[in-house]
Legacy VTK file of the C-alpha trace (Angstrom):
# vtk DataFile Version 3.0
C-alpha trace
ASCII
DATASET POLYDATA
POINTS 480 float
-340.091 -78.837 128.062
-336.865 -80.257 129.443
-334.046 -81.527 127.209
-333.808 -85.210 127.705
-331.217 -85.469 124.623
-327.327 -84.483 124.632
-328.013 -82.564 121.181
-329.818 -79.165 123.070
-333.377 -79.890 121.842
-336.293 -82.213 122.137
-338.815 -84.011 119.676
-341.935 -83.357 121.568
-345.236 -85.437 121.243
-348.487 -85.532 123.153
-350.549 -88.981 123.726
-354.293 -88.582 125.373
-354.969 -91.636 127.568
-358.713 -92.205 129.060
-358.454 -94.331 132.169
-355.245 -96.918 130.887
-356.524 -96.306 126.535
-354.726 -94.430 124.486
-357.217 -92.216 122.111
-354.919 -89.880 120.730
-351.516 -88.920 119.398
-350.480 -85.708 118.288
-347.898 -84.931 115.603
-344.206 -84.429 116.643
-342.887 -81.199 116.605
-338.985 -81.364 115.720
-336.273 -79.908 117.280
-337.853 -77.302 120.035
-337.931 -76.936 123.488
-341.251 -74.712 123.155
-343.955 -77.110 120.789
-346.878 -75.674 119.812
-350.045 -78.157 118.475
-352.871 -76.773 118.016
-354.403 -79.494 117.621
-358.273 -80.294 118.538
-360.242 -83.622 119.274
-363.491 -84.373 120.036
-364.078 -87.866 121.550
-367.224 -89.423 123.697
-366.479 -91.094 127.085
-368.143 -93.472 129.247
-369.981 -92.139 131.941
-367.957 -94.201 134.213
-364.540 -93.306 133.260
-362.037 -91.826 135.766
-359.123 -89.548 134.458
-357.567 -87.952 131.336
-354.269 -87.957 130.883
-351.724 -86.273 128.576
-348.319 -87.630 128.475
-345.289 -85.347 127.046
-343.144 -88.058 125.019
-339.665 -86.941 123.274
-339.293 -89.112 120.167
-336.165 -91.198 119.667
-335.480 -93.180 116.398
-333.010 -95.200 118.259
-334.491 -95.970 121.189
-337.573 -96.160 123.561
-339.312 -92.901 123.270
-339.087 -90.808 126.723
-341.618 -89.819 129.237
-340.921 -85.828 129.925
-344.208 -85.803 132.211
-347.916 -85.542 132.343
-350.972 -83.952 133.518
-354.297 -85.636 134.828
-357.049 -83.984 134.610
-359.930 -86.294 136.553
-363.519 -85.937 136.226
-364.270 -84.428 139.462
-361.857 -81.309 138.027
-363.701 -80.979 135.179
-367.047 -81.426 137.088
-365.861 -78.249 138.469
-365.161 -76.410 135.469
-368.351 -76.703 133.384
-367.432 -74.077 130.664
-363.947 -75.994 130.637
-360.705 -76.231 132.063
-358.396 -74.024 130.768
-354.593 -73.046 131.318
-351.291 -73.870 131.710
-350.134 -77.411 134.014
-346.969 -78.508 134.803
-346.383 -82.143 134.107
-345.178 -84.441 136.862
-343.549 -87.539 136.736
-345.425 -89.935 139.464
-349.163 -88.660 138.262
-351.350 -87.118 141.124
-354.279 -89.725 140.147
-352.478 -92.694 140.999
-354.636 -94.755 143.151
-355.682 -97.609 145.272
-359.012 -99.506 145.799
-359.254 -100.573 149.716
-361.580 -102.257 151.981
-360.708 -101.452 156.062
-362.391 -102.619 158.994
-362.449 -103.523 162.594
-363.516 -107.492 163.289
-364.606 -109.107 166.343
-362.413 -112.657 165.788
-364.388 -115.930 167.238
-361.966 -116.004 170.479
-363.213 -112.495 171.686
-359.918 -111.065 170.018
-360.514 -107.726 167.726
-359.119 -108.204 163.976
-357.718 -105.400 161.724
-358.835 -106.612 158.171
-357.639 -104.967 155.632
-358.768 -106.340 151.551
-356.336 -104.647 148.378
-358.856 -104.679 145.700
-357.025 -103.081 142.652
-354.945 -100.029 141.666
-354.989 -97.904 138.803
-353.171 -95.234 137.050
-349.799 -96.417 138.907
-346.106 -94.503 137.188
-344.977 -96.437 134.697
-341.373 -98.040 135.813
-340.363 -99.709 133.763
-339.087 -99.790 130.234
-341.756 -101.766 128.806
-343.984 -98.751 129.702
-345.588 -100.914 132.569
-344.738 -101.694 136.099
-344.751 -104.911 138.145
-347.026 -103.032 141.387
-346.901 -104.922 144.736
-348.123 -103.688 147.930
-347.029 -103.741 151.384
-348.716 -102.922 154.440
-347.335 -102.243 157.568
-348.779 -102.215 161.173
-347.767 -102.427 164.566
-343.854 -103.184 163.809
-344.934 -106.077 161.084
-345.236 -106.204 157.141
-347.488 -108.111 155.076
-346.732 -108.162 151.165
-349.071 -108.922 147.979
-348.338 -111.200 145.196
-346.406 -108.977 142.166
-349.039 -108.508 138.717
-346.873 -108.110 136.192
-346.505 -105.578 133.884
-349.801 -103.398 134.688
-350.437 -99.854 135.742
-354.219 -101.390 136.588
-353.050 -104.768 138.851
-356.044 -106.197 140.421
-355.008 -108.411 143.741
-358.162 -108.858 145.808
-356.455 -109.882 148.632
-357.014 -109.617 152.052
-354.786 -109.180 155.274
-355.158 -109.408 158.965
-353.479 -108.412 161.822
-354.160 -108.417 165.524
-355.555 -105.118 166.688
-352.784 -103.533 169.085
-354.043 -101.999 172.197
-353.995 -98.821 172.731
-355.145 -98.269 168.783
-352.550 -95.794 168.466
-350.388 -97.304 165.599
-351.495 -96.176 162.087
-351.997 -98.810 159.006
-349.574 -97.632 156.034
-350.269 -99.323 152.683
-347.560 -98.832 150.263
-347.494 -99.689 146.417
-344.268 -100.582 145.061
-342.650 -101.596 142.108
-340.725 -105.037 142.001
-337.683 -104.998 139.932
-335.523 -108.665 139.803
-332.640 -105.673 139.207
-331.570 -103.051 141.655
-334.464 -102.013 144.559
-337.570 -101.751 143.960
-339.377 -98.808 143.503
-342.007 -96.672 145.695
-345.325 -95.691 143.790
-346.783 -93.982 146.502
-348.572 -94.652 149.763
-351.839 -94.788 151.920
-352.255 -94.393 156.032
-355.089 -95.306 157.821
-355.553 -94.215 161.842
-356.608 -97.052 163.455
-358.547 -94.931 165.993
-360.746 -93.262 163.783
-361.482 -97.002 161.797
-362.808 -98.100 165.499
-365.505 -95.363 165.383
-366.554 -95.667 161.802
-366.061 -99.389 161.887
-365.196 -99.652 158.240
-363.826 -97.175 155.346
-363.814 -98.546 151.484
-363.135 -96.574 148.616
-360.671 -95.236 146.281
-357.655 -93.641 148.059
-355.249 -90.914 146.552
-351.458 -92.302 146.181
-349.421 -90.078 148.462
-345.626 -89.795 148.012
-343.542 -90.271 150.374
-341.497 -87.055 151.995
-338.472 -88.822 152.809
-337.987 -90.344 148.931
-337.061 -88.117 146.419
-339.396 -88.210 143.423
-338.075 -88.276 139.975
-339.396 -84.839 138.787
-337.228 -83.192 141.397
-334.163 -84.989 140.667
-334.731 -84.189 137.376
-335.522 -80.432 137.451
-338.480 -78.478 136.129
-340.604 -80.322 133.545
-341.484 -77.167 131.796
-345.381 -76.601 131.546
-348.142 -77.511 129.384
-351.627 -75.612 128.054
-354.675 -77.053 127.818
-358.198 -76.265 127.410
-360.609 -79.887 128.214
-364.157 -79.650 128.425
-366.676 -81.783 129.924
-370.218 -82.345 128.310
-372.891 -84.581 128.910
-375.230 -84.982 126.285
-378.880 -86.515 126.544
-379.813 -87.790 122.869
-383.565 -88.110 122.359
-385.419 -89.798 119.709
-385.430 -88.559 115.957
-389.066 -87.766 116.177
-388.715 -85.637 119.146
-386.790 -83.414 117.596
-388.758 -83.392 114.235
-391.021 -79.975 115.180
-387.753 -78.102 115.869
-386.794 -78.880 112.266
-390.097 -78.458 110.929
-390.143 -74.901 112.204
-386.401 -73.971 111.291
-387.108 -75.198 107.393
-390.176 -73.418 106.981
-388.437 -69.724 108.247
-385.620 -70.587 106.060
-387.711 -71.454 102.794
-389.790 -68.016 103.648
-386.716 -65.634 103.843
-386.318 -62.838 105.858
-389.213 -61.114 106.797
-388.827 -57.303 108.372
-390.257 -57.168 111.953
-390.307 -60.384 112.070
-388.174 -62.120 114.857
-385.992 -64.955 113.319
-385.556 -68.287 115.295
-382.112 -68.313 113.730
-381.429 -64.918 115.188
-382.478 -66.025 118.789
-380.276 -68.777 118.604
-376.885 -66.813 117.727
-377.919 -64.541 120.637
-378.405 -67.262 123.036
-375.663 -69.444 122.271
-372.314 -68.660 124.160
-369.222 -67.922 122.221
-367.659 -71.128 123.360
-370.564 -73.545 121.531
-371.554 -71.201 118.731
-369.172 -73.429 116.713
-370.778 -76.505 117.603
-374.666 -74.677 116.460
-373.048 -73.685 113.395
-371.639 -77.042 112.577
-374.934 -79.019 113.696
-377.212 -76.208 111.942
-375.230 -76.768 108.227
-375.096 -80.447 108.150
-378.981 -80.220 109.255
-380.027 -77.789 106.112
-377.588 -80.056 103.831
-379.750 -83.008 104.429
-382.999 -80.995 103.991
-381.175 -79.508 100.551
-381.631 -76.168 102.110
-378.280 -74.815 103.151
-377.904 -72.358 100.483
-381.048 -70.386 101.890
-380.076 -70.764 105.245
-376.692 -69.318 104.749
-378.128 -66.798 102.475
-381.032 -66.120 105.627
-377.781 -65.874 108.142
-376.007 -63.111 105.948
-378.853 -60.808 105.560
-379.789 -60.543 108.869
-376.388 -60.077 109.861
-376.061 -57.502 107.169
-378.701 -56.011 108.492
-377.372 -55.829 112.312
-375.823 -51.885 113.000
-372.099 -52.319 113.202
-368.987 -50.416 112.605
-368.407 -48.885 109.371
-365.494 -50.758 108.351
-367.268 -53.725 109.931
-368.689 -56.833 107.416
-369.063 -59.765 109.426
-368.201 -60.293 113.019
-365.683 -63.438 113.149
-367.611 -64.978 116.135
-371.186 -64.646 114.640
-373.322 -67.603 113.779
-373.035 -66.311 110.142
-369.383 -66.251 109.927
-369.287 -69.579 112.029
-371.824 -71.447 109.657
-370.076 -70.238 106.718
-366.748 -71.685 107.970
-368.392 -74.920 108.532
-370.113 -75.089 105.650
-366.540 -74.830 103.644
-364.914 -77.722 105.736
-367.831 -79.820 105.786
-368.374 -80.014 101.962
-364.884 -78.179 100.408
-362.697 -80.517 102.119
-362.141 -82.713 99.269
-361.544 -79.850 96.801
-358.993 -78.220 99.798
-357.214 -81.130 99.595
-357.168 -81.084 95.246
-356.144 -77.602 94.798
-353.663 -77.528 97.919
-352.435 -80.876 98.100
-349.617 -80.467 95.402
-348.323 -77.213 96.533
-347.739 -78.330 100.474
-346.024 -81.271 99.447
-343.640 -79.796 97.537
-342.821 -77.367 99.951
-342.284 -79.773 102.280
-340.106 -82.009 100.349
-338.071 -79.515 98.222
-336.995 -77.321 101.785
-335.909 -74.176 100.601
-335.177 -71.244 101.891
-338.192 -68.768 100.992
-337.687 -65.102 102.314
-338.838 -61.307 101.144
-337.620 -59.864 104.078
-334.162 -58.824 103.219
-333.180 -58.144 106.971
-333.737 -62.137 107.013
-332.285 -63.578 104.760
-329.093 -65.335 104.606
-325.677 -64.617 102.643
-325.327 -67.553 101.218
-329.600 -67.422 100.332
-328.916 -64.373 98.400
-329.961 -63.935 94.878
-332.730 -64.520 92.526
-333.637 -67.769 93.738
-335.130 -66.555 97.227
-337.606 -64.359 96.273
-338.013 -66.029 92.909
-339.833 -69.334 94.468
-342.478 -67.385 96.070
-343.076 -65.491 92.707
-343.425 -69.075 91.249
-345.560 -70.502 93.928
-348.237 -67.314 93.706
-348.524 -67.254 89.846
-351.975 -67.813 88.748
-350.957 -70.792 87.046
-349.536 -72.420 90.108
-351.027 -70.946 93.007
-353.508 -72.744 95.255
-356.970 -71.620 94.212
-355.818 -70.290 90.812
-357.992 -72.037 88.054
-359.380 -74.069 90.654
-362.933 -73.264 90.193
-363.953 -76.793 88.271
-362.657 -79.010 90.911
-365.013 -76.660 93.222
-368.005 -78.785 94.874
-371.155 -77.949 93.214
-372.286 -77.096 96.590
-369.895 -74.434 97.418
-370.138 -72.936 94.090
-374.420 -72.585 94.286
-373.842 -71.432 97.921
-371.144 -69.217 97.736
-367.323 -69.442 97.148
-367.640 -67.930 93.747
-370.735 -66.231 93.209
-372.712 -66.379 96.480
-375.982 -64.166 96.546
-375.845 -64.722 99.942
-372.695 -62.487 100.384
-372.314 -60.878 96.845
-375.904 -59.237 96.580
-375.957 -57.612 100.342
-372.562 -56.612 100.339
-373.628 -54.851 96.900
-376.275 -52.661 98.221
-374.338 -52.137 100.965
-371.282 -50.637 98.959
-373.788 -48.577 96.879
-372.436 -50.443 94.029
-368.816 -48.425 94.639
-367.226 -51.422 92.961
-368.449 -53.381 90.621
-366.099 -56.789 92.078
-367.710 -55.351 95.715
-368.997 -58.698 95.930
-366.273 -61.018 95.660
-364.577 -59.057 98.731
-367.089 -60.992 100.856
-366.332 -64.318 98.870
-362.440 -63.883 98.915
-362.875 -62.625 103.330
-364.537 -66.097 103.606
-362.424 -68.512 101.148
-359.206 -67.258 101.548
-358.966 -66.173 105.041
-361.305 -68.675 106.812
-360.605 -71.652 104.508
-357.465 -71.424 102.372
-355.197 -69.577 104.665
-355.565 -71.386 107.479
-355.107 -74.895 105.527
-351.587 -73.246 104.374
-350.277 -71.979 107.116
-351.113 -74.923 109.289
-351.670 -78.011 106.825
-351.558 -80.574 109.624
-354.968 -79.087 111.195
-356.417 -79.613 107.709
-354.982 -83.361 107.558
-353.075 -82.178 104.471
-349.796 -83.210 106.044
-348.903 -86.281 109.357
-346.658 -83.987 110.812
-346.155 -80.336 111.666
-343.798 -78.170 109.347
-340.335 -76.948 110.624
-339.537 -73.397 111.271
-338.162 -73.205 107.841
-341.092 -74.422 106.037
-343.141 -72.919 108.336
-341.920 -69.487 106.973
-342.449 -70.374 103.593
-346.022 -71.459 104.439
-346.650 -68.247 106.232
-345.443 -65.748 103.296
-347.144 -68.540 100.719
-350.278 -67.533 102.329
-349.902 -63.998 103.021
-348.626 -63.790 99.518
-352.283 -65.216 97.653
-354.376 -63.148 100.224
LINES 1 481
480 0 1 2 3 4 5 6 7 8 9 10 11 12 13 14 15 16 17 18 19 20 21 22 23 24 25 26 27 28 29 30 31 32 33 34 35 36 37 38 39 40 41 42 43 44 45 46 47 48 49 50 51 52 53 54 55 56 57 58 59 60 61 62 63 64 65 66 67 68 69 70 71 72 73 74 75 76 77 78 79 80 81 82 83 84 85 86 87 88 89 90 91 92 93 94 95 96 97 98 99 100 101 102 103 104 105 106 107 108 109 110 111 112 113 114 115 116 117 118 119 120 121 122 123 124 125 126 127 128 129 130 131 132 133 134 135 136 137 138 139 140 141 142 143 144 145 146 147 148 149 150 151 152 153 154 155 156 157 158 159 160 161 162 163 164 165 166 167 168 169 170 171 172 173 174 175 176 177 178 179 180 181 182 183 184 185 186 187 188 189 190 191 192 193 194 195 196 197 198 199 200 201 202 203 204 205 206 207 208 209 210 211 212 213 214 215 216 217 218 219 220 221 222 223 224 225 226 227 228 229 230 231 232 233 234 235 236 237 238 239 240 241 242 243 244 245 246 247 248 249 250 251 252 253 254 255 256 257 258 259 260 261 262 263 264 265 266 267 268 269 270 271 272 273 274 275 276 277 278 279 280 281 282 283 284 285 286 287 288 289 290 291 292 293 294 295 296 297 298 299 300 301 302 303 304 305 306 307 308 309 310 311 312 313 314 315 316 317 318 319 320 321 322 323 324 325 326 327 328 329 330 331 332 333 334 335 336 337 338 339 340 341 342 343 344 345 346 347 348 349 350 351 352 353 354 355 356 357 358 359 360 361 362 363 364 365 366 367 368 369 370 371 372 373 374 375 376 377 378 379 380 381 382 383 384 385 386 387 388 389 390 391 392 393 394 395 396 397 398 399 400 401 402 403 404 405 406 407 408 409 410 411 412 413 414 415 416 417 418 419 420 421 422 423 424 425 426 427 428 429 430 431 432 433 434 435 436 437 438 439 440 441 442 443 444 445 446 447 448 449 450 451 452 453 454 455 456 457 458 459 460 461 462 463 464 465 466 467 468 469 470 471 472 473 474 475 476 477 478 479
């Protein structure tokens, strides 16, 4: 991102507007030109809204926070892109999906003489100006040497006029109908939002065109992204879904069938409905099955069989060697959602008081001696990490009674349904063999993860600096 500030850096934010409401607001990442989030939402739309938009803010304690840019991504985009729209977009200051509602037409007046009528219905999605994060949109049309001007709606990015404007028709029809939007300012000009043209000719033949039109800038004004450089670039993945919700009872033989295979077990040469479905769901949704599929068997009080069902059939799969679980199956997946949908609570216990106090005490944390500092050296650097990982302070150490009764029956400490497979697997090499399967799952999948990036796991508001970030990364390389 660009460097709006005179101190060589930015404080980079993200807001998430549908249509003209704001949804979502990312954390701020301090002091970097290059932000990463990382952060995922889920949120359900009306069928009839229009755009998304993301907005790149810079955070100032002082002052207004900034617009850097944004990127709109509108419907008919992700219409196109049904498995989701994914890459990197460059943020613009004026907004591609500004636009104007207009009615245009040809009338035959009273006294034989041929009208141009032209109604402004509404805008939306017009730059914000202003600094009150609004605009005061007017619009303008021109025809045939003469302008006709709207009333100002104040402070709106979503004015509604409804106003309409004749004009005699000039003969020939060769003039073209330009409809600007503008900005009123009682300061200093006003300024251009974009513009419309109609050919008069071709509204003679059709008679009348009404519609949404596409705000186009104008080539001879300079727009405020190029006087102001390259806005840097932003990546996104959005996806589009439309769901159709039916009835509880509709789905009720579905369940039926899936709770009766997972009280039975597995059953050789039998094919498993649970097996079908992680074949036939797509890596991108197999999340989503997972996540759906746990809270389903926690209702019915059955998750513990279903998980253990998932993990000996995927035991049971021919894979590499050195090959346990695959990290995209519907086994690993389940398992993952199993530990956020009921361990979140006991994350947050065991966790909780180590983030924080890495995040308020600040200190330099290194074991790489090529990194650390002169003035860091000596036994303090290495000896907070030895502090932080001793059994008697470490995240997870002794934690095992604040573990939900769930995740202890169904596997975070001694789970059949990873333990006993991975056992007979092993040929009892190792008699811990089956805690390697519990500690892949819990450490790497759950606790890791939460430590390295505690704002994901709504541990912490904000992301960590690149100092505590360090600490955070050799924290949790240091208890796997």
């Amino acid at each position: 991102v660009p460097c709006p500030s005179s101190t060589g850096s930015s404080d980079p934010y993200c807001i998430v507007k549908i249509d003209d409401e704001t949804i979502i607001r990312t954390a701020t990442v301090w002091k970097t030109l290059s932000p990463f989030w990382g952060e995922e939402y889920e949120v359900h739309l009306q069928p009839t809204f229009h755009s998304v938009s993301i907005y790149v803010m810079d955070e100032d304690a002082l002052s207004r926070d900034d617009v850097i840019g944004k990127v709109c991504i509108t419907r008919d985009m992700l219409a196109e892109h049904p498995k989701g729209y994914s890459g990197w977009g460059g943020p613009n200051g004026r907004g591609p999906d500004a636009e104007v509602h207009l009615r245009v037409e040809v009338q035959e007046s009273q006294g034989g003489r041929r009208l141009l009528c032209c109604t402004v219905l509404e805008a939306r999605d017009l730059a914000r100006k202003d600094r009150n994060g609004a605009s005061d949109p007017f619009v303008r049309l021109r025809y045939n040497g003469k302008a006709q001007e709207s009333t100002v709606v104040k402070k709106s990015c979503y004015p509604r006029w409804n106003e309409t404007f004749e004009s005699e028709l000039a003969e020939p029809a060769g003039e073209k109908l330009c409809v600007e939007v503008w900005d009123w300012d009682l300061v200093g000009r006003n300024d251009f939002l974009g513009k419309v043209v109609f050919s008069v000719q071709g509204l003679e033949v059709a008679g009348q065109e009404e519609g949404w039109f596409r705000l186009r800038p104008d080539k001879s004004k300079p727009r405020d992204d190029e006087r102001r450089g390259s806005l840097g670039s932003l990546q996104l993945q959005v996806r589009l879904r439309d769901e159709t919700v039916l009835p509880s009872h509709c789905y009720q033989p579905l369940v039926q069938l899936l709770c009766q295979e997972v009280k039975s077990g597995r059953q050789d040469g039998q094919v498993h409905l649970v097996t079908l479905l992680d074949e036939t769901t797509t890596a991108e949704c197999r999340q989503e099955v997972a996540i759906n599929l746990v809270k389903l068997f926690l209702g019915q009080g059955l998750v513990k069989e279903f998980l253990d069902l998932l993990f000996e059939l995927e035991l049971a799969k021919p894979c590499e060697p050195n090959t346990l679980f695959r990290s995209n199956s519907l086994a690993s997946k389940s398992m993952e959602s199993f530990l956020k949908v009921t361990g979140m609570p006991y994350l947050h216990a065991v966790l909780g008081p180590t983030i924080t106090r890495v995040f308020e005490e600040k200190k330099h944390v290194e074991l790489d001696p090529g990194k650390v500092e002169v003035k860091d050296v000596g036994d303090g650097v290495q000896g907070d990490i030895r502090a932080m990982l001793h059994p008697n302070s470490h995240p997870g150490g002794g934690s095992q009674p604040l573990c939900p009764w769930r995740v202890n029956v169904c596997g975070a400490w001694r789970c059949p349904a990873l333990g006993q497979p991975l056992t007979r697997l092993l040929l009892g090499r190792a008699q811990h063999a089956k805690f390697v399967a519990v500690t892949s799952f819990l450490c790497l999948r759950f606790f890791s993860p939460a430590i390295m990036t505690p704002k994901l796991f709504h541990l912490r508001e904000t992301h960590a600096d690149a100092r505590t970030s360090r600490t955070l990364l050799l924290l949790a390389k240091g208890g796997q």
